[in-house]
N, C-alpha and C positions, 0 to 999 in steps of 0.2 A: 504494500500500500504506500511506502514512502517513495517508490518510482511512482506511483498514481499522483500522489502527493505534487510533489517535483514537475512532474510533468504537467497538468490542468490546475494548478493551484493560481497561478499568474491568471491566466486564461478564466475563471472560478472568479478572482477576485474583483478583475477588469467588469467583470459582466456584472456583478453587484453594485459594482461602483456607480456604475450609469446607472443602476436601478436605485441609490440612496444617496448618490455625490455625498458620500461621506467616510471618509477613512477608515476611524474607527467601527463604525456598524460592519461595513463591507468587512474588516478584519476578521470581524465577529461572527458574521454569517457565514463568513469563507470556512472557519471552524470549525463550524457548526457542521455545515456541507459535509467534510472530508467525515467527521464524526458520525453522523447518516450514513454515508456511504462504507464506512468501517463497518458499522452494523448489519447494512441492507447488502452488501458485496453477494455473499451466497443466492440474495433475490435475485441478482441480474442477468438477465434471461439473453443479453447480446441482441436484442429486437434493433438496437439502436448504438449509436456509437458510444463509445464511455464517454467522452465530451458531453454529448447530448443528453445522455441521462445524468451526468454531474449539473447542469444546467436547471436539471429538471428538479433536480433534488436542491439546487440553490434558491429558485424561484418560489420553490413551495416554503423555503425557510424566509425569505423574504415577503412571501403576503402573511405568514405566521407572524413575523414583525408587526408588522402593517397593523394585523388584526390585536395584537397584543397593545400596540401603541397608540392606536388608534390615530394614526394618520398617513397620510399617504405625500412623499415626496416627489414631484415630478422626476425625468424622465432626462435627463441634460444630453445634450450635444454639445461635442470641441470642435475647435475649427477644422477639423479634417471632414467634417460633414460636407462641406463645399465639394472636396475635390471628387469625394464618393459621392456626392450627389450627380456632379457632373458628368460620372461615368455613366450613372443612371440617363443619361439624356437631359438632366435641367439646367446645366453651365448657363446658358444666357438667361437665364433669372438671376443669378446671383453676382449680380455687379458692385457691390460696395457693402459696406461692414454692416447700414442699416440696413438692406434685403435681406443677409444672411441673419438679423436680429428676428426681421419679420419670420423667413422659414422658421428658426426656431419655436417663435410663437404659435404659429401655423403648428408643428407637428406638438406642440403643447396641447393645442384646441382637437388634436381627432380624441377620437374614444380610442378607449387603451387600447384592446386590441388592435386594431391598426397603427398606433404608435407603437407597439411593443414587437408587431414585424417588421416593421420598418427600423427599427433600431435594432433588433436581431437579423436584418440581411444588411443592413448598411455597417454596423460596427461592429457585429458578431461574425460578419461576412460568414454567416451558416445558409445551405442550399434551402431552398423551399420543401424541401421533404423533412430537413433535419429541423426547421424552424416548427413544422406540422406538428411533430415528436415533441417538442418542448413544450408545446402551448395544446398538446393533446388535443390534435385536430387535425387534418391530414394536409398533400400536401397540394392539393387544388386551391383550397381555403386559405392557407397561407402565400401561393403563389395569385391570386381573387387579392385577396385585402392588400396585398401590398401593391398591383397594381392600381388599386380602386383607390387607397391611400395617395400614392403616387401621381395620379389625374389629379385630385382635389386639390393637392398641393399645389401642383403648377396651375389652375386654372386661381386658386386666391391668389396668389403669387400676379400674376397674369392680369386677374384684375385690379388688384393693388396700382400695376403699371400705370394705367389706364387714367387710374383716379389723378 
């Protein structure tokens, strides 16, 4: 478990990170995670990649937070969102520091689910089957919402222009 460790624990803690933008929680839950997974290892059926179900096992400890603390922290993006946006096709939306202020907002304003694929193929850079596996849903649904995600973006985005 300490190559498990070693290996996905970065990868484990990053993914928390953007779920709580905070150090110490993400430490915490990263923890917690591997502790899970110490436990549940003999459950794991290889349905899925071990990344994926570490993932899966971190997300569940993070709405345990959630539900424990009774609050819910957004969802952050750093500035590398521009350049992985761009690769997605939306480069000429994002011209100056306030647009990429606005996306933000923008992908603040969807319903989670579609914020939380879109931040799992954009920054988890995970496939739409592996993102299906994480959010227990397949991977049409996950490959659907992030392009539906993705339209509504660029059309506020778009209209924004306009204004």
């Amino acid at each position: 478990m300490e190559e498990i460790y070693k290996k996905y624990s970065r990868l484990v803690y990053n993914y928390l990170y953007k779920l709580t933008n905070n150090t110490e929680i993400s430490e915490e839950l990263t923890q917690e995670t591997f502790c899970n997974a110490i436990q549940g290892i003999k459950n794991f059926r290889r349905e899925c990649s071990l990344n994926v179900w570490l993932c899966q096992i971190a997300k569940n400890k993070w709405k345990d937070y959630i539900i424990k603390n009774k609050k819910y922290e957004s969802i952050p993006f750093d500035d590398n969102i521009e350049v992985q946006l761009s690769e997605e096709g939306l480069e000429e939306t994002i011209n100056s520091r306030e647009e990429l202020i606005s996306l933000y907002q923008k992908i603040h304003n969807l319903d989670a689910n579609t914020r939380e694929v879109i931040y799992l193929r954009i920054k988890g850079d995970f496939s739409f089957k592996e993102i299906g596996r994480i959010l227990q849903r397949n991977e049409e649904w996950a490959r659907v919402t992030f392009y539906r995600g993705k339209l509504k973006l660029k059309e506020e985005l778009n209209n924004e222009k306009r204004m």
